[in-house]
C-alpha positions in Angstrom: 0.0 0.0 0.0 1.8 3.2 -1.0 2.5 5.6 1.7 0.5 8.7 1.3 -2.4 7.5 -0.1 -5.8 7.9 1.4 -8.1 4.7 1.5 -11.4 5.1 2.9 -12.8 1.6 2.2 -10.5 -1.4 1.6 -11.2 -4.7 0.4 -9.4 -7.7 1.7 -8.4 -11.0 -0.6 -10.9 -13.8 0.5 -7.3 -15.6 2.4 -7.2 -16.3 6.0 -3.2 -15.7 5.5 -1.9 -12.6 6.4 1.8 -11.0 7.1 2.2 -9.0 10.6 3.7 -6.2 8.4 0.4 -5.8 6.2 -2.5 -6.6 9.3 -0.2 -3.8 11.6 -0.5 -1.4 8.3 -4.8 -2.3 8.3 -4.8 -1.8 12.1 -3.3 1.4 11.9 -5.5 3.0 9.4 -9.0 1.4 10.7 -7.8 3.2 14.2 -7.7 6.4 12.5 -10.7 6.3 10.4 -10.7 3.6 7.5 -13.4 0.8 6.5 -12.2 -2.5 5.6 -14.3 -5.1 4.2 -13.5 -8.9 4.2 -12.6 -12.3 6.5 -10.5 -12.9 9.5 -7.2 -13.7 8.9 -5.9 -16.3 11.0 -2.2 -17.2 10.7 0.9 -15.7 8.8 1.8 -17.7 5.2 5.4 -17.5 5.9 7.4 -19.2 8.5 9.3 -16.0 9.8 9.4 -16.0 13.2 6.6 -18.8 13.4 4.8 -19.4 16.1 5.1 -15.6 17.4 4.2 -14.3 13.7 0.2 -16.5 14.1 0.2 -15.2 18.0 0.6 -11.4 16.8 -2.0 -12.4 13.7 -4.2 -13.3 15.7 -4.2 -10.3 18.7 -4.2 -7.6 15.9 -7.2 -9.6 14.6 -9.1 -9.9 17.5 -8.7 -6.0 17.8 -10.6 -6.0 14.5 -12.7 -8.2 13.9 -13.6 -8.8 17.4 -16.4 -11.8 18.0 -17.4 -11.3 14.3 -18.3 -15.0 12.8 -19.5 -13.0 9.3 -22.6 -14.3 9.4 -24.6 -13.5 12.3 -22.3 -10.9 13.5 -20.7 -9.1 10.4 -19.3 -5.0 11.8 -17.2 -4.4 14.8 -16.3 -1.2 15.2 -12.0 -0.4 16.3 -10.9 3.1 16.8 -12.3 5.7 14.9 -13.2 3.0 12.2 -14.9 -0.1 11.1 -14.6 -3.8 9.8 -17.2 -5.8 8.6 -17.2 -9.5 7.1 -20.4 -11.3 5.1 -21.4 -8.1 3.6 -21.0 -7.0 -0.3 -18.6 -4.0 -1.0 -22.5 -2.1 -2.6 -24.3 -3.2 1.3 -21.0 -1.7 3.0 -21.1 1.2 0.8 -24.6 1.5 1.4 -24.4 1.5 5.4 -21.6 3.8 4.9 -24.1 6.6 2.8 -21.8 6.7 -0.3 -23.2 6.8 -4.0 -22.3 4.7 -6.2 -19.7 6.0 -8.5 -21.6 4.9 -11.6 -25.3 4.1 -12.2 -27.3 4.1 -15.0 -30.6 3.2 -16.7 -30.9 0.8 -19.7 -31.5 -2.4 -20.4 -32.1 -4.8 -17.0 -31.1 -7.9 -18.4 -28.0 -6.9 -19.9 -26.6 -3.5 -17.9 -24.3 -1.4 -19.3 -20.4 -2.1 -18.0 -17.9 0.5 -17.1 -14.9 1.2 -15.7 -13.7 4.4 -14.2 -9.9 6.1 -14.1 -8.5 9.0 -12.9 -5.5 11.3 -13.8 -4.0 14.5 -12.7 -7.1 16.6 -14.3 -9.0 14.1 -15.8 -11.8 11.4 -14.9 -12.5 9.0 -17.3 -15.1 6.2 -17.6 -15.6 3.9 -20.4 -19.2 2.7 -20.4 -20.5 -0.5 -23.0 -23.6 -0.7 -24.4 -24.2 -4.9 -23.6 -27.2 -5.3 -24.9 -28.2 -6.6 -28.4 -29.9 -3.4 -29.2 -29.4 0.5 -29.2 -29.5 2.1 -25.7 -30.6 5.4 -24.7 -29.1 5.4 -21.0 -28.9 8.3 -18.6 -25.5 7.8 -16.9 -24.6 9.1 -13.6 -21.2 9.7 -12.8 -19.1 10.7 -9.7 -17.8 13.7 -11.3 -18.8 17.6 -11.5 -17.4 20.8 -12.4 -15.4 20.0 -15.3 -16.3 19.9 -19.2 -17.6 16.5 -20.2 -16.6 14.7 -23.8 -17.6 11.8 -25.7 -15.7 9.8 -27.3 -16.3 7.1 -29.8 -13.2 4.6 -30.1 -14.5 3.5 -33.4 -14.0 6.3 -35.4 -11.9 8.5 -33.1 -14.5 11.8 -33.0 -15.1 13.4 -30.4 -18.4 15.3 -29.2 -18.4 18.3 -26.8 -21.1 17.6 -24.7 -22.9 20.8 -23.6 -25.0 21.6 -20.5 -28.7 22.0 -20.9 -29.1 25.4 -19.1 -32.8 24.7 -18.8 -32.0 21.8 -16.8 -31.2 21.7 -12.5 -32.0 18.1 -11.3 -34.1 16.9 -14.1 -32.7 14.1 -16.8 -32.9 16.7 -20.1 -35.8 15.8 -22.4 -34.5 13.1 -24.7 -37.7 13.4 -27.0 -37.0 13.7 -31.0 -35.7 11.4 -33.4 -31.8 10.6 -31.9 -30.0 8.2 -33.9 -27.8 5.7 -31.7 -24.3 6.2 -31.8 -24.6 9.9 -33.6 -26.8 12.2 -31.1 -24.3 14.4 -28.7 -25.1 14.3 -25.3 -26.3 16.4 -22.9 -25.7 16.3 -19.1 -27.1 17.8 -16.5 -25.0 18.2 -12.7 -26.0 17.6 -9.5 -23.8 17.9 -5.8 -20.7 15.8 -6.6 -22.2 13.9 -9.6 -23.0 14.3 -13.5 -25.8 12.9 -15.5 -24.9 12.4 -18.9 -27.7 11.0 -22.0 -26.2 9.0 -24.4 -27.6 7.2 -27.5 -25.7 3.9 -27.8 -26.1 1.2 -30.7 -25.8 -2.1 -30.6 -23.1 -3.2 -28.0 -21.1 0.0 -28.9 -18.5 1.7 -26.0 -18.0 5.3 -25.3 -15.4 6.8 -23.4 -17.1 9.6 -21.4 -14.0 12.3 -20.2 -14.7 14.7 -17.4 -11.9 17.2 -17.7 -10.9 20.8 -15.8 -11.8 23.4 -18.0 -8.7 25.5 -16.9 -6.2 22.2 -18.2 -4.9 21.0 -21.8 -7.5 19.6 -23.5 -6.5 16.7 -25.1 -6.6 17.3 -28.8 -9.6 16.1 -30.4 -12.0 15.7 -33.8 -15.1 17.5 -32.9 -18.6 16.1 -34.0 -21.4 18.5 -34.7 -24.5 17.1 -34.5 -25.8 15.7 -37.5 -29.1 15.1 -39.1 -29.0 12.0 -41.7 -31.4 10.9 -44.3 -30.9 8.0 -47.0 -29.8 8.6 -50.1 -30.7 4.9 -51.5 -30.7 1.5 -50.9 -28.2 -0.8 -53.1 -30.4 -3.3 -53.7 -29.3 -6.7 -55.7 -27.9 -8.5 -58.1 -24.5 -8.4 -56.1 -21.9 -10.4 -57.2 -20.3 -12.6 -54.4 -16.6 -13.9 -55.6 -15.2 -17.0 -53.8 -11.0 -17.6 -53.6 -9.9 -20.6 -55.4 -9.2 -24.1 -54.0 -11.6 -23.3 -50.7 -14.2 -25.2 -51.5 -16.7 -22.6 -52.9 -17.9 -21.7 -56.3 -15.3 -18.5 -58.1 -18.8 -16.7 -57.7 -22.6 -17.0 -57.2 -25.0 -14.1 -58.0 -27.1 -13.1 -54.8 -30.7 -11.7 -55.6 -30.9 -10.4 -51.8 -28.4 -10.3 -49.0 -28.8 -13.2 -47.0 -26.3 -15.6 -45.1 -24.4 -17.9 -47.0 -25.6 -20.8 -44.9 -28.5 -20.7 -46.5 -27.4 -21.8 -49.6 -28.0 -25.6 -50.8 -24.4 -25.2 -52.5 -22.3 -27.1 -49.4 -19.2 -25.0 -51.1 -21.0 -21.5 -50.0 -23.0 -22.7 -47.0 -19.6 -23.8 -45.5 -17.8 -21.6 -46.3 -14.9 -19.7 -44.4 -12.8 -17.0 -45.5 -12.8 -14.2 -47.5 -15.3 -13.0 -50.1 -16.0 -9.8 -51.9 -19.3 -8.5 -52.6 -18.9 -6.5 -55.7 -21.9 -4.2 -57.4 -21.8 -0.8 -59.4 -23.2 2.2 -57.8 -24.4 5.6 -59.5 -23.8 8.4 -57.6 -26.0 11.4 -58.9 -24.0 15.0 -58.3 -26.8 16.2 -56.0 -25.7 14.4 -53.7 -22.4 15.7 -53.1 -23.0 19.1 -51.2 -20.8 20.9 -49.1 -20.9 20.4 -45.8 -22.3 16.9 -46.1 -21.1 13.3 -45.3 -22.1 10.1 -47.1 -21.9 7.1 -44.6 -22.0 3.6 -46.2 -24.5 1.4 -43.7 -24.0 -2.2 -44.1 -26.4 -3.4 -42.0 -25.4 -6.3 -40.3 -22.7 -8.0 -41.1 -21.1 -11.4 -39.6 -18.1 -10.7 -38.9 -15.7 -8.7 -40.2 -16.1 -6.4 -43.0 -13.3 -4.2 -45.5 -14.6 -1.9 -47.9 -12.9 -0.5 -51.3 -14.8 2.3 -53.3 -13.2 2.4 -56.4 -10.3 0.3 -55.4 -9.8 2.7 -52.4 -9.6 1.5 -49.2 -11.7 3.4 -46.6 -12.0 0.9 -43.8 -12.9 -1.9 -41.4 -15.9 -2.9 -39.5 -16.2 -5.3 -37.0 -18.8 -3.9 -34.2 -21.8 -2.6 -34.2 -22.8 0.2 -35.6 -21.4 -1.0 -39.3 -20.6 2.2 -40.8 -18.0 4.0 -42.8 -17.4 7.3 -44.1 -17.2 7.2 -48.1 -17.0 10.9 -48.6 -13.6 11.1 -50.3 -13.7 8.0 -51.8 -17.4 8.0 -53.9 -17.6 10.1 -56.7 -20.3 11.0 -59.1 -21.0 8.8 -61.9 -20.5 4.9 -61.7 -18.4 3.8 -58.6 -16.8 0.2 -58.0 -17.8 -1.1 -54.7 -16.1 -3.8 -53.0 -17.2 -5.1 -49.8 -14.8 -7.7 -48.8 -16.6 -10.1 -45.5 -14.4 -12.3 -43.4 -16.3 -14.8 -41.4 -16.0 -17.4 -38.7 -13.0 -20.3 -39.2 -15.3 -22.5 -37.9 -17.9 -23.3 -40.8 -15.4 -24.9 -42.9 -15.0 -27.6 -39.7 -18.3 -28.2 -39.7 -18.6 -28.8 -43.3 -15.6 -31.1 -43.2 -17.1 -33.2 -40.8 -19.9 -34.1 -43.4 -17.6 -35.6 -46.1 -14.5 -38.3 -46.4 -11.3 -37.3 -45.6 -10.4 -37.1 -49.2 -12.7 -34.4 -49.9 -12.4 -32.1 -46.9 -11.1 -29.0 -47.7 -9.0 -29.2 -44.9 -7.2 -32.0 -43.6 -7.9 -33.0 -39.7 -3.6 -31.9 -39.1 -4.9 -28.5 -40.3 -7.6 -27.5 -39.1 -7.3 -25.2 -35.9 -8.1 -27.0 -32.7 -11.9 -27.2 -31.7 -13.6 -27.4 -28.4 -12.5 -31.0 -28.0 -11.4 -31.9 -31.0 -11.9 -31.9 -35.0 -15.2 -34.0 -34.4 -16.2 -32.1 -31.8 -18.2 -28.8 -31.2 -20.7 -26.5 -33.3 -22.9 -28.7 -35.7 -24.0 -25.8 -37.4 -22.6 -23.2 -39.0 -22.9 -19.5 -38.0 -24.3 -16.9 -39.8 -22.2 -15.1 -42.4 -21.6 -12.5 -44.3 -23.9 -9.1 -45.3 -27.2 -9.4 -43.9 -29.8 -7.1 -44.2 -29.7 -4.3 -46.4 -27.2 -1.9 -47.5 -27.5 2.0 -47.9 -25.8 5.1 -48.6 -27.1 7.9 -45.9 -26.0 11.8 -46.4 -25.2 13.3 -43.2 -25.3 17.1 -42.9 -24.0 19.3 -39.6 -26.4 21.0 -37.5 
């Protein structure tokens, strides 16, 4: 424990080992104030200076923990502080009056996750979105006074999140079409503790920054806030093209953009690897304006998606939400657009286990260990590749 630093609530290992030096440090700071939470030790792990070392473990102890079993008895109070033992750190924290440091609505069966850091003139949280579907979440934080950003590790922009003046203790009105993973927030303070809206998609992370006005600001890529609309839908033919020698057709026309597994061709429903999505898109000139983006929405896409526009690349996707910024690369007239879609190793194995060795695409030496074994886990294969529908969406700054 480094000397100078202030602990108001400690939590203890779930041992009953514990040196002399470390349970004289605990005694010391619970006699002038501290909290600890957690069991009885009841010897010393080392041998130095055994059996005096379990004597003074166990005086220092009884100090305390006093008669506390941790079930029917769990505080004792020592000093100016206490112990307690059976009790959750939220149940201690709750006897002791102290807020948690994050809360948040959202979705019950799947709660957002964070985790909270401090630096010199900084607090930073980064909050997930678990559930399968976008969020809107009010977010309280144990911060105040500072300026609060958002930012989104997925494209690197950051949104200056403003106060709502008309706001005091009330959740701003989150009315209004707000489209996950685009709307700024806004955040409303409270004694010791900020409430911050955000619009979340589909299992996306934020990193929420509480910083002192008066410090650096980190540098960042401000995000107005935009209003979208969709410019069209590329509907099919596509043309899906398959690598040689993996089993799959060189290329199958798709009408609509389904999963490959549902495909009575074994060579495409079992497929995994790599294949492009190619198609020709017209780009009238109205709809390149100043001021404007054009975001390429691809739906849903399992798993792991490339994009070239005319044989540029602007990106990867692999999270929810699935979009990419084709401003620079689309032009108007005919564009070339490749979406190349990477899916799960594991559909080939499944395939393989449906034919004689001497047709398996790969050999049982290999293939990449399973869950026990070659002949072993999924039966079916997972979903892949674009599903859904694909669009191109103009987003203008407000």
């Amino acid at each position: 424990m480094p000397e100078g630093m202030n602990y108001r609530v400690l939590v203890l290992p779930p041992t009953t080992k514990m040196t002399p030096v470390v349970l004289r440090k605990l005694h010391e700071m619970v006699e002038g104030g501290a909290t600890i939470v957690g069991p009885r030790p009841q010897s010393s792990p080392s041998l130095a200076d055994y059996p005096e070392a379990d004597g003074e473990i166990r005086a220092l102890a009884t100090d305390l923990w006093g008669d506390m079993d941790g079930v029917t008895d769990i505080q004792h109070a020592f000093g100016k502080g206490m112990t307690y033992w059976g009790l959750s750190l939220d149940e201690v924290l709750s006897r002791l009056h102290v807020r948690p440091d994050f809360t948040s609505s959202g979705s019950l069966e799947a709660p957002p996750a964070w985790i909270h850091r401090r630096t010199a003139d900084a607090d930073i949280y980064f909050v997930v979105n678990q559930a399968d579907a976008p969020e809107h979440i009010d977010a309280r934080f144990r911060a105040s006074g500072k300026d609060v950003e958002v930012w989104r590790p997925m494209t690197g922009q950051m949104n200056e999140v403003k106060t709502n003046a008309a706001a005091t203790t009330a959740v701003p009105d989150r009315s209004g079409n707000r489209q996950p993973g685009i709307e700024p927030a806004a955040y409303v303070e409270e004694a010791g503790f900020t409430t911050v809206s955000l619009d979340l998609a589909e299992r996306e992370s934020v990193f929420v920054v509480f910083y002192n006005a008066n410090a650096a600001a980190p540098a960042a890529h401000p995000a107005a806030h935009e209003v979208e609309s969709t410019l069209t839908t590329l509907s099919g033919p596509w043309t899906l093209t398959f690598p040689p020698n993996w089993g799959a057709p060189p290329s199958v026309k798709m009408p609509n953009l389904v999963s490959w597994t549902t495909f009575a061709d074994p060579g495409v429903k079992y497929f995994s690897g790599t294949a492009a999505y190619t198609k020709d898109v017209q780009a009238p000139k109205a709809w390149f304006r100043p001021g404007e983006r054009i975001l390429l929405d691809l739906g849903e896409v399992r798993d792991i998606a490339e994009v070239k526009v005319n044989g540029k690349s602007v990106g990867m996707v692999w999270a929810p939400p699935y979009r990419l910024d084709v401003t620079g690369a689309l032009k108007p007239g005919v564009n070339r657009l490749a979406i190349e879609v990477t899916n799960e190793w594991t559909n080939r194995i499944v395939g393989d286990r449906l034919l004689p060795p001497d047709q398996r695409v790969l050999s049982q030496s290999g293939a990449p260990p399973s869950r026990g074994g070659f002949f072993f886990g999924p039966r079916e294969p997972a979903e892949s590749g674009l599903l859904g529908s694909v669009s191109l969406i103009a987003a203008r700054g407000q």
